[in-house]
C-alpha positions in Angstrom: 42.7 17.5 -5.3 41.2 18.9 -2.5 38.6 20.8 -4.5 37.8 18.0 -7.3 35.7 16.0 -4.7 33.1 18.7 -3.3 33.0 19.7 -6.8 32.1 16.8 -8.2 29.5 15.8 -5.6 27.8 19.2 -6.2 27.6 18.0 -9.8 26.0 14.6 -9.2 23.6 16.5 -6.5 22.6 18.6 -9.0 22.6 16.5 -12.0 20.0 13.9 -9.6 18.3 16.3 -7.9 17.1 19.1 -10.7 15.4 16.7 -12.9 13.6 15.0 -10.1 12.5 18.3 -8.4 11.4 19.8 -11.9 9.4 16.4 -12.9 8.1 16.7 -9.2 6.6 20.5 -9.9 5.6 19.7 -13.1 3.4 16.9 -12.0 2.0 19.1 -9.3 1.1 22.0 -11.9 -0.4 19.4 -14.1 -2.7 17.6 -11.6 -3.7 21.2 -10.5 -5.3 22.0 -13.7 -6.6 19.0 -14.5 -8.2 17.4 -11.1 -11.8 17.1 -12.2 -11.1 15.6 -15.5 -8.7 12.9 -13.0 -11.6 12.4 -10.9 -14.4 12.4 -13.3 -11.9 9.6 -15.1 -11.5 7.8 -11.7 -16.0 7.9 -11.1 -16.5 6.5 -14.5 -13.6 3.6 -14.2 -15.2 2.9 -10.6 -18.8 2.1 -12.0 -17.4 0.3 -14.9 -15.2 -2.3 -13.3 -17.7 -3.1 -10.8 -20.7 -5.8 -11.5 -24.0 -4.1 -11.6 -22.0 -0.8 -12.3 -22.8 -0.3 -8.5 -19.6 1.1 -7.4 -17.0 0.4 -5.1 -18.4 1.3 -2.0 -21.7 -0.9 -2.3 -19.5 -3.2 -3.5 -17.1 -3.3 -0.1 -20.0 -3.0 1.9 -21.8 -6.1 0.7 -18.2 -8.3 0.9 -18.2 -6.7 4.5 -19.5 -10.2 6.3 -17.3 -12.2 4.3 -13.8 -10.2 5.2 -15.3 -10.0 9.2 -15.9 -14.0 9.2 -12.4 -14.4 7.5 -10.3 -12.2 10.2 -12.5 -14.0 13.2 -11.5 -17.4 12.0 -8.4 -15.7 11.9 -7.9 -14.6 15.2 -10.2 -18.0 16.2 -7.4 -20.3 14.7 -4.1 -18.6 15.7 -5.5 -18.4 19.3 -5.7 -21.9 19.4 -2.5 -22.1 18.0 -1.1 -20.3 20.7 -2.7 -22.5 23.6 -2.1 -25.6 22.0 1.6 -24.6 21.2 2.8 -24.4 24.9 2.1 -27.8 26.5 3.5 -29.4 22.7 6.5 -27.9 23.6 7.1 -29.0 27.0 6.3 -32.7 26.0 8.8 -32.7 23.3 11.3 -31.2 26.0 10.8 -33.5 28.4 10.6 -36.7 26.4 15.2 -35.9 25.7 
């Protein structure tokens, strides 16, 4: 009995962990050889789900003002939060 149990966890490490590990090499191998078809697939998909076909980049940079007002007002409104939130608290408190 003794010698069932490490015997059967080796099997279940082994039957989990070989197929992982050679799906895991396998991957790597096949990204190796194909890397600049992967990225010349990932340009082309960049320029043609943007409008203009001006990429990504240009794209992020010209949204830039409108994600730098969004986290200001942000910051801006939970700021206020936070002041207003204190003397709320001690009204309620003292009104029981």
């Amino acid at each position: 009995m003794m010698l069932k149990t490490p015997l059967i966890a080796v099997f279940w490490f082994f039957a989990l962990g070989l197929p992982a590990a050679i799906l895991a090499i396998a991957g790597a191998a096949y990204i190796d050889l194909h890397l600049t078809q992967i990225f010349a697939y990932l340009a082309s998909l960049e320029l043609a789900t943007t409008v203009g076909r001006i990429g990504w980049a240009a794209e992020a940079s010209q949204r830039l003002p409108e994600l730098a007002g969004m986290v200001i007002g942000m910051v801006v409104i939970c700021t206020i939060y936070l002041f207003v939130r204190k003397p709320a608290e001690m009204e309620y408190s003292s009104a029981d």
